[in-house]
ROSE-4610 file (N, C-alpha, C; in Angstrom, 1 decimal, always signed):
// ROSE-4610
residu = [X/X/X/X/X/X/X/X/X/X/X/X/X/X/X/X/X/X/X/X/X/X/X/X/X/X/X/X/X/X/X/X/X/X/X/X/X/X/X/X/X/X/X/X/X/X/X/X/X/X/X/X/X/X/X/X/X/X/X/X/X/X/X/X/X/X/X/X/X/X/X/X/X/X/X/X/X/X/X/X/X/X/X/X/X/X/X/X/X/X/X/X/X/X/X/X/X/X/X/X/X/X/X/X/X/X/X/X/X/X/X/X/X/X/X/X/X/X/X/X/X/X/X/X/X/X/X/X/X/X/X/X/X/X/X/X/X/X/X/X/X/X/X/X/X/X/X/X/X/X/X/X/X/X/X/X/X/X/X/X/X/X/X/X/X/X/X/X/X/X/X/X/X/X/X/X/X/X/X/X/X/X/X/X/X/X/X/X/X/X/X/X/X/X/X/X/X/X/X/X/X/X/X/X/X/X/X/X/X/X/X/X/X/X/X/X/X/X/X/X/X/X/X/X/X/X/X/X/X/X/X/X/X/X/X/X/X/X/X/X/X/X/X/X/X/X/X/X/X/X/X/X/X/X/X/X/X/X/X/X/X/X/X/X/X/X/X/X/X/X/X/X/X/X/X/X/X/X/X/X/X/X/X/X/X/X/X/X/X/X/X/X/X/X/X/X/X]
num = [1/1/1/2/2/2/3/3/3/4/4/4/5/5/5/6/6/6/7/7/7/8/8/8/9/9/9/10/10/10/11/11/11/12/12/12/13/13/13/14/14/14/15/15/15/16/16/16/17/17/17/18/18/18/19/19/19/20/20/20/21/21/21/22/22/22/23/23/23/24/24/24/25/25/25/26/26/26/27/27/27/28/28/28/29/29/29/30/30/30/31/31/31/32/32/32/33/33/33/34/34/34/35/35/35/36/36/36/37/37/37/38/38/38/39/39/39/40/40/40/41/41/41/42/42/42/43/43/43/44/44/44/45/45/45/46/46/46/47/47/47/48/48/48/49/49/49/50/50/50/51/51/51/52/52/52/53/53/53/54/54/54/55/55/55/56/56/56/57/57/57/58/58/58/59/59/59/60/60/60/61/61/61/62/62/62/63/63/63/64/64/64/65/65/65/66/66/66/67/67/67/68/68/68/69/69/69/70/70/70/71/71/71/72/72/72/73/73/73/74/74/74/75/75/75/76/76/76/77/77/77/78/78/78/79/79/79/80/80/80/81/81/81/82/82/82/83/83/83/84/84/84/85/85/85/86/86/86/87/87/87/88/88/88/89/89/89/90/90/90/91/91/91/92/92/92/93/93/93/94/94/94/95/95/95/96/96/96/97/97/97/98/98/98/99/99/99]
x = [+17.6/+17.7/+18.0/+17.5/+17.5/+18.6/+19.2/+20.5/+19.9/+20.6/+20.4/+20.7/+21.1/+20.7/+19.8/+19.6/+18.4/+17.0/+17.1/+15.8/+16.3/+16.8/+16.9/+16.9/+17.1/+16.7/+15.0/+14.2/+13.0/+12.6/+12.6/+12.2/+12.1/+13.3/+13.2/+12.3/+11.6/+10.5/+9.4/+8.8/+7.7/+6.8/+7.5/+6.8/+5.8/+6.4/+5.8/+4.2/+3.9/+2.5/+2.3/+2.6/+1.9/+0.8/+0.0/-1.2/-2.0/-1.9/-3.2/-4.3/-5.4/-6.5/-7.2/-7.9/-8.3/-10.2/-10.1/-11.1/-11.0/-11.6/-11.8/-12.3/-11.3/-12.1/-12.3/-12.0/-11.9/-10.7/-11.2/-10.7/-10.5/-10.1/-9.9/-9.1/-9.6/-9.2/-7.9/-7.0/-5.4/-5.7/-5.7/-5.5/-4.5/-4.0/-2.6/-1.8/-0.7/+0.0/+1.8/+2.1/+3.6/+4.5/+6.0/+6.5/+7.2/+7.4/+7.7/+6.3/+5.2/+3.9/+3.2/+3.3/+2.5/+2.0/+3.1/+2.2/+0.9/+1.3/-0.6/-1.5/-1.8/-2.8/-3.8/-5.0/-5.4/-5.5/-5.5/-5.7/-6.1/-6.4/-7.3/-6.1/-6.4/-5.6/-6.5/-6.1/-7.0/-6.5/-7.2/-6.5/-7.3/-6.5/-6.8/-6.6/-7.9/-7.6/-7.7/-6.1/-5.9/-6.0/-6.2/-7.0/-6.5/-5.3/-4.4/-4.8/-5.4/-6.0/-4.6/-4.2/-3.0/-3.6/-3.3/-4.0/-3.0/-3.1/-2.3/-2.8/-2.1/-2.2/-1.8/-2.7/-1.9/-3.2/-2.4/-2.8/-3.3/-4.2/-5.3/-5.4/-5.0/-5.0/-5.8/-6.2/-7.2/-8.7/-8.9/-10.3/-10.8/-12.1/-12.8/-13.4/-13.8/-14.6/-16.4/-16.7/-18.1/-18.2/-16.7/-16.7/-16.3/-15.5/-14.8/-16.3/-16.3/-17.2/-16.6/-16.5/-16.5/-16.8/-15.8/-15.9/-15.6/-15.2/-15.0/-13.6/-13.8/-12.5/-11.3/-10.1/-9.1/-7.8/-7.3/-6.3/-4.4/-3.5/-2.2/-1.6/-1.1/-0.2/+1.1/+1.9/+3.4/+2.9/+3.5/+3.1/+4.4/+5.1/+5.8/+5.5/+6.6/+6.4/+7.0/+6.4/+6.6/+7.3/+8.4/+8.6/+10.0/+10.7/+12.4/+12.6/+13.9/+14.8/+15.5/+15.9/+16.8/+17.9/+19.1/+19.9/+19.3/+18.5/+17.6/+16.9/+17.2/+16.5/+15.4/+14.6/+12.9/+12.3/+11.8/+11.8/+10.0/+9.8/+8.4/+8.0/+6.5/+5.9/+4.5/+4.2/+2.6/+1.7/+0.5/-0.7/-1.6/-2.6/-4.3/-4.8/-6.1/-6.8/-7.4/-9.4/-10.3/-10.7/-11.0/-11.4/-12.8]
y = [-10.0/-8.8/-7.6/-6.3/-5.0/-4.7/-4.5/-3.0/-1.7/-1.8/+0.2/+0.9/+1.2/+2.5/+2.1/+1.0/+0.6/+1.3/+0.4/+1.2/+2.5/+3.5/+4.6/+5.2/+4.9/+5.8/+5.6/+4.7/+4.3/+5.1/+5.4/+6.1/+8.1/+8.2/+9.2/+10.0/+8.7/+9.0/+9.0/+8.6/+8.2/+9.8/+10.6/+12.2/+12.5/+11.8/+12.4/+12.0/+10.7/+10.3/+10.1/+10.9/+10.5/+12.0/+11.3/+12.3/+12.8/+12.3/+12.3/+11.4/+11.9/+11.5/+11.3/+10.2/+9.7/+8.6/+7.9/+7.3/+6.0/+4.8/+3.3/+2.8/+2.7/+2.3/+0.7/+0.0/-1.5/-2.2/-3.4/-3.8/-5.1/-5.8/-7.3/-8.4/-9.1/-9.7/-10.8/-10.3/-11.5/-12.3/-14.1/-14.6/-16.0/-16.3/-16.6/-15.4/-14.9/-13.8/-14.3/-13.2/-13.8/-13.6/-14.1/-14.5/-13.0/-13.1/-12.2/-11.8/-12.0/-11.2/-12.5/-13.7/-14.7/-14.5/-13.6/-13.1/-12.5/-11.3/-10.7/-11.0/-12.2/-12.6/-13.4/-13.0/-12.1/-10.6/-10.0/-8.4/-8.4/-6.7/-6.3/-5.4/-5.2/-4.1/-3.7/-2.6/-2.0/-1.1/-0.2/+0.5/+1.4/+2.4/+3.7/+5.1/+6.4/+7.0/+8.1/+8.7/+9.9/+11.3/+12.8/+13.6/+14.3/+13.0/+14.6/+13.5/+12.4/+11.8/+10.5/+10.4/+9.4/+8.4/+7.0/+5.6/+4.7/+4.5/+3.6/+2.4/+1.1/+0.1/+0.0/-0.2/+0.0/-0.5/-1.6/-2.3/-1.4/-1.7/-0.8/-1.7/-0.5/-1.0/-0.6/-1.0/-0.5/-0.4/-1.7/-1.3/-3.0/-3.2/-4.6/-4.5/-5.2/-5.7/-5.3/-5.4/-4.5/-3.6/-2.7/-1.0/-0.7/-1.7/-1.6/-1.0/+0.2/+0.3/+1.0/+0.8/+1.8/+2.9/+4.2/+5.6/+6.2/+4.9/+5.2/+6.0/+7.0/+7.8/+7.3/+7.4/+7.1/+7.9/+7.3/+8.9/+7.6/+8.2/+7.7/+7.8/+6.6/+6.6/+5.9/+5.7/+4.7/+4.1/+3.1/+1.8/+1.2/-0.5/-0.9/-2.2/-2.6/-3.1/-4.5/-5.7/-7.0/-7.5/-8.6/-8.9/-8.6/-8.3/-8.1/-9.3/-9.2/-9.9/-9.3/-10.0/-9.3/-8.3/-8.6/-8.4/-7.3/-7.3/-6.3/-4.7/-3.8/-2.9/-2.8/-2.5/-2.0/-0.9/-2.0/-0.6/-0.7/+0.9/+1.0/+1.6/+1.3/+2.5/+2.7/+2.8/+3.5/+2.6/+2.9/+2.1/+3.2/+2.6/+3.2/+2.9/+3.9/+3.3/+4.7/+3.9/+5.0/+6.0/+6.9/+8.2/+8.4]
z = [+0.3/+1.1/+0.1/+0.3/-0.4/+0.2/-1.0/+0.0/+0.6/+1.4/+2.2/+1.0/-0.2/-0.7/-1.6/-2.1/-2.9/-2.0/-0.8/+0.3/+0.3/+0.4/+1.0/-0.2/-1.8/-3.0/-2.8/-2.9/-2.6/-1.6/-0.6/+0.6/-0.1/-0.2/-0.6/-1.9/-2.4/-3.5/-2.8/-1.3/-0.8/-1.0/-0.5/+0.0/-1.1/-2.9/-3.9/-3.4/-3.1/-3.1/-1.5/-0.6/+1.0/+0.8/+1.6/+2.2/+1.0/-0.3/-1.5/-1.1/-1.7/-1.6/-2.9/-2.6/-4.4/-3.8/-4.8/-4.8/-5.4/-4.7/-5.1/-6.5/-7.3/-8.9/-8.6/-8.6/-8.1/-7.0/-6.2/-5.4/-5.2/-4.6/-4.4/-3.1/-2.7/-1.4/-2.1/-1.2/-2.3/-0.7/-1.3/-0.1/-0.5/-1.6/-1.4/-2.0/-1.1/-1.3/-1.8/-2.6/-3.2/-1.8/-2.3/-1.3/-0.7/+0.8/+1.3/+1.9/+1.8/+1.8/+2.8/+2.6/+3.4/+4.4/+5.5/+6.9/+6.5/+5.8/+5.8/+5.4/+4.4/+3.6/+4.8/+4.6/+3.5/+3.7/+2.0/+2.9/+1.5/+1.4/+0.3/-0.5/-1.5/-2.8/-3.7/-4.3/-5.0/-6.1/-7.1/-8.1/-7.6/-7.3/-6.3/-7.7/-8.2/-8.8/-7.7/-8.2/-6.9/-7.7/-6.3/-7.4/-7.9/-8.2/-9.4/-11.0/-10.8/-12.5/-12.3/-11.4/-11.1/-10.7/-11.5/-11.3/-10.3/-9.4/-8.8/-7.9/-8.1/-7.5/-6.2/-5.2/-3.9/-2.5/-1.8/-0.5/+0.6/+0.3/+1.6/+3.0/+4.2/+5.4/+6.2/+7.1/+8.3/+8.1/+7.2/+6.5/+6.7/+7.3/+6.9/+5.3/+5.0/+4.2/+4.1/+4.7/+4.8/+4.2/+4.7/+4.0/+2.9/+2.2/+0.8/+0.0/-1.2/-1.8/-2.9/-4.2/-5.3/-5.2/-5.4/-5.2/-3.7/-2.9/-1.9/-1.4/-0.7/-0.3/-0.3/+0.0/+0.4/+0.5/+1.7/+1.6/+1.6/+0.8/+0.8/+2.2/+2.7/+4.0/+4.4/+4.9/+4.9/+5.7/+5.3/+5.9/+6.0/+6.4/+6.7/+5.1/+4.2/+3.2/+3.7/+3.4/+3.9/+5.3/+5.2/+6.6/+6.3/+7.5/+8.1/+8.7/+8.3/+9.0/+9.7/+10.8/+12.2/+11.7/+10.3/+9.6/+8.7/+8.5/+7.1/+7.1/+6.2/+6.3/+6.5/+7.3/+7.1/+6.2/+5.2/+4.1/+4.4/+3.6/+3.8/+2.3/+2.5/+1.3/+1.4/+0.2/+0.4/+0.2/+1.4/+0.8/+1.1/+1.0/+0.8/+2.1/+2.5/+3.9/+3.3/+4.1/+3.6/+5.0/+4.3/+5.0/+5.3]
């Protein structure tokens, strides 16, 4: 379990990267996922360049497979980051999903 200010220093970094928009340099379907992650697998991740020249690694949501394509749009969004426990903070952060 994360402490509440561990999550809540992390939260307070999110704003730097919400609502950038970048483009697909490569991608990949994770379908055994590390622990904490098992519910969503499989899902896709990617190395997202955003358009300030910023390289980041980051789980793209709301997207099949079909659409995934190199160069393709994407805009930064919060998302909810693995699973809670009844007892646990809900921490969130950023992923990817195309435009």
């Amino acid at each position: 379990m994360n402490s509440p200010v561990t999550v809540w220093r992390h939260h307070k970094q999110i704003n730097k990267n919400l609502n950038k928009t970048g483009r697909l340099l490569v991608w990949t379907k994770v379908f055994v996922a590390p622990s904490g992650f098992e519910h969503e697998a499989p899902y896709f991740v990617a190395i997202v360049e955003l358009e300030d020249g910023q390289k980041m690694p980051l789980q793209l949501v709301d997207c099949e497979e079909k659409d995934l394509k190199i160069g393709r749009q994407v805009m930064t969004v919060v998302r909810k980051r693995g699973k809670v426990g009844l007892d646990e903070v809900i921490e969130y952060g950023i992923k990817a999903k195309l435009i």
